[in-house]
C-alpha positions in Angstrom: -30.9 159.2 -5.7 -31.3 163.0 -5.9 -33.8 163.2 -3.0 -32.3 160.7 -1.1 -30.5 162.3 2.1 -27.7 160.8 0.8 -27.0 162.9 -2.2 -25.8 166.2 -0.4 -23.4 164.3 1.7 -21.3 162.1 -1.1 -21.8 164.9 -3.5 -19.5 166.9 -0.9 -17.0 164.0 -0.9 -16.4 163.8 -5.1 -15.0 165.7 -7.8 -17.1 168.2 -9.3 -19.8 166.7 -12.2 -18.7 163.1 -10.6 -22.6 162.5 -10.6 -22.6 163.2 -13.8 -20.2 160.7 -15.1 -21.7 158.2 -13.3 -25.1 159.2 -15.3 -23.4 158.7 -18.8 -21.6 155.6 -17.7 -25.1 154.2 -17.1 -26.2 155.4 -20.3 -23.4 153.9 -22.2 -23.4 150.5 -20.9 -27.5 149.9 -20.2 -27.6 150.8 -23.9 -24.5 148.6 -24.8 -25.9 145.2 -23.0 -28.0 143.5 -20.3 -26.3 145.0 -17.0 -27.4 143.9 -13.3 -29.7 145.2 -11.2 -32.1 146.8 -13.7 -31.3 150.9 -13.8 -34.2 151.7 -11.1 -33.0 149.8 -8.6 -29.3 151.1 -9.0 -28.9 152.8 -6.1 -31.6 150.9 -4.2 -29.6 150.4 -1.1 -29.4 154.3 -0.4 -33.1 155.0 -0.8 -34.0 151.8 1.0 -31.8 153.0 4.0 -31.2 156.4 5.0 -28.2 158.3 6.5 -30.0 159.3 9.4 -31.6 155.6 9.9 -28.6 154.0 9.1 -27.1 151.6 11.9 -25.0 148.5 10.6 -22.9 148.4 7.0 -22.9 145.3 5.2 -20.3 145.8 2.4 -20.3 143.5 -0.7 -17.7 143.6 -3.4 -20.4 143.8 -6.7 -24.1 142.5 -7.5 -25.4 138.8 -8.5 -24.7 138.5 -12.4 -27.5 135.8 -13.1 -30.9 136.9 -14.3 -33.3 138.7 -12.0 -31.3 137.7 -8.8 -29.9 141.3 -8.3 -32.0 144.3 -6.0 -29.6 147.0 -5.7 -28.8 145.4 -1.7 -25.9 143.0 -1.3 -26.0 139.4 -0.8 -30.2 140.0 -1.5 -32.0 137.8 -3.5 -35.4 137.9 -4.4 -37.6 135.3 -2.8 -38.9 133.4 -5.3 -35.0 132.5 -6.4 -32.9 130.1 -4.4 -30.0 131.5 -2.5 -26.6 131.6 -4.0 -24.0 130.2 -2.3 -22.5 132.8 -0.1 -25.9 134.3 0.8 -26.5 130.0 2.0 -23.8 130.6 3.8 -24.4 133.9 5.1 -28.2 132.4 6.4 -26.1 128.8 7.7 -24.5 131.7 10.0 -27.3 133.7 11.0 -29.0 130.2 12.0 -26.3 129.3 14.0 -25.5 132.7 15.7 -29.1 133.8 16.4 -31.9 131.7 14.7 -33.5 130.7 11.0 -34.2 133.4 8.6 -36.6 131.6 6.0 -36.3 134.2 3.7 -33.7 135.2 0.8 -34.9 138.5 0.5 -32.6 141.3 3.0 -34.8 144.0 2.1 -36.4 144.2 5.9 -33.0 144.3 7.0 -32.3 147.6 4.8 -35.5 148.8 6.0 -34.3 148.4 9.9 -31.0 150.2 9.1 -28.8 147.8 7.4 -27.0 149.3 4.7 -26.5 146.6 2.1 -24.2 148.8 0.1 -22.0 146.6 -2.7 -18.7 148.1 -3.6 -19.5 148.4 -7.7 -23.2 148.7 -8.3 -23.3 147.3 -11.5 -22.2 144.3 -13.2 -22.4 142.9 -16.8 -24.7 139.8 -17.1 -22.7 136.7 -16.4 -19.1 138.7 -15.7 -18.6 138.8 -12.1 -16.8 142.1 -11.1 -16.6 143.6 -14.7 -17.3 147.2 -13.5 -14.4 146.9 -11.4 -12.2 149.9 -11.2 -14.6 152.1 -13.7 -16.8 154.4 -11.8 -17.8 153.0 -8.6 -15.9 152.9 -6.0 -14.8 156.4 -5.4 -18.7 156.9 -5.2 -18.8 153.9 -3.0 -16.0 155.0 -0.8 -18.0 158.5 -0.5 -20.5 156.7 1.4 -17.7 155.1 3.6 -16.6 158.7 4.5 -19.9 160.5 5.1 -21.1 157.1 7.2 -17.3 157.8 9.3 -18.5 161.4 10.1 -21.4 160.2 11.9 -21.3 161.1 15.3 -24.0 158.0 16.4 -21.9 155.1 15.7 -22.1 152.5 13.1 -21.2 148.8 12.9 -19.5 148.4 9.5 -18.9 144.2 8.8 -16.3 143.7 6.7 -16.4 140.0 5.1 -13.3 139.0 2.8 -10.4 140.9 1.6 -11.8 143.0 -0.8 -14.1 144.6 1.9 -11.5 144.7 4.5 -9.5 147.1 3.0 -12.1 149.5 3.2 -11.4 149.3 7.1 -8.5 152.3 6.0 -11.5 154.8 5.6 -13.2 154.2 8.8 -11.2 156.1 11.4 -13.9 157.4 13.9 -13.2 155.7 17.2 -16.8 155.3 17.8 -17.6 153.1 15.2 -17.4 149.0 15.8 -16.2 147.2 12.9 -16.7 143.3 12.8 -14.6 141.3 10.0 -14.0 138.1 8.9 -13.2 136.2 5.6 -16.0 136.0 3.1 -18.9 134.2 3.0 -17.9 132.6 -0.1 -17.7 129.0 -0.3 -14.0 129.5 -1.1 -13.4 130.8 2.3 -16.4 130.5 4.6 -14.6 128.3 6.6 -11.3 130.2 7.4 -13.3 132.5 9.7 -16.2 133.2 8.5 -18.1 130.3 10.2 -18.2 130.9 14.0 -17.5 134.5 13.5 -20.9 135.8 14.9 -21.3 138.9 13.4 -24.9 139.4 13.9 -24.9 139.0 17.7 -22.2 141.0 17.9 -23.3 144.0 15.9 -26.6 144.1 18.0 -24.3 143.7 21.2 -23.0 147.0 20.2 -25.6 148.5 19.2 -27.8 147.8 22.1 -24.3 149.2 24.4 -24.6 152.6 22.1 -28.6 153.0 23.0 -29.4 152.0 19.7 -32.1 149.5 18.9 -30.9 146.3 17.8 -31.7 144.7 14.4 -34.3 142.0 13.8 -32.0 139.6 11.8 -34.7 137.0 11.3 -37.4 139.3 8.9 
């Protein structure tokens, strides 16, 4: 993360030697257990997707717990693993709004300027959310800040409660924020369903002179 254009920028918005504790947190608990994604791909959705290049936020609230589904991007799965359930329903949307993605990998989305940031960027193997309220989110929320100083705007989509709330750090007028409840099974259809997000963020975009995403790569 160091040369990634990010690091200047959230670095401003912490505590001094933050960065550091985030580095012995790491230590502590990749040593203590099997923890989700593997350490490389940690910050994955901040190398994958640059300040500058970034265009659309797509917040999760932490990373798949099950073996090898986790990449460092939310709702991302590799290929060669079936989709979990809200990332079906997320691709049951996308279908329906704009066409069929075949693929359960969101890495060309990252790469087009979709920042697939999750809130926590770890998680313990099979305990959904247990880096909660550790270490994370004020680095999380940095990135919500620096991306609110942006003077070409951003689409931030905000899917469930959790994510919502973040809504609070986004206060630049220029942005467009598009939110719904979650993908999850649980909720997908009290809003989610029908909410269009994907047509609507490239609506906006294509208004602010900004190219619009290829949702189906």
């Amino acid at each position: 993360m160091k040369h990634s254009t990010w690091h200047e920028k959230i670095k401003a918005e912490l505590p001094e030697h933050y960065f550091g504790q985030i580095n012995a947190f790491m230590d502590k608990v990749y040593q203590e257990g099997v923890i989700y994604p593997p350490r490389e791909k940690v910050f994955a959705a901040l190398t994958h997707t640059s300040f500058e290049d970034t265009k659309v936020v797509i917040l999760g609230q932490d990373p798949y717990h099950g073996p090898q589904q986790a990449q460092g991007l939310s709702f991302s799965v590799p290929n060669d693993l079936p989709a979990p359930p809200s990332l079906q329903n997320i691709l049951k949307e996308l279908q329906e709004d704009i066409g069929l993605k075949e693929t359960h990998d969101l890495t060309p989305w990252a790469d087009q300027g979709v920042l697939l940031l999750n809130a926590c960027l770890t998680v313990p193997a099979g305990n959904a959310n247990g880096h909660a309220n550790l270490i994370w989110e004020p680095f999380t929320d940095a990135v919500i800040k620096v991306l609110n100083q942006k003077e070409t705007p951003v689409v931030f989509i905000l899917w469930g409660g959790y994510a919502r709330k973040k809504k609070a750090l986004i206060t630049n007028s220029h942005h467009q924020v598009i939110e719904s409840a979650h993908p999850s099974p649980l909720s997908a259809y009290r809003g989610f369903f029908g909410s269009n997000p994907f047509s609507r963020a490239n609506a906006y975009l294509e208004e602010a002179g900004l190219g619009k995403i290829d949702w189906l790569q």
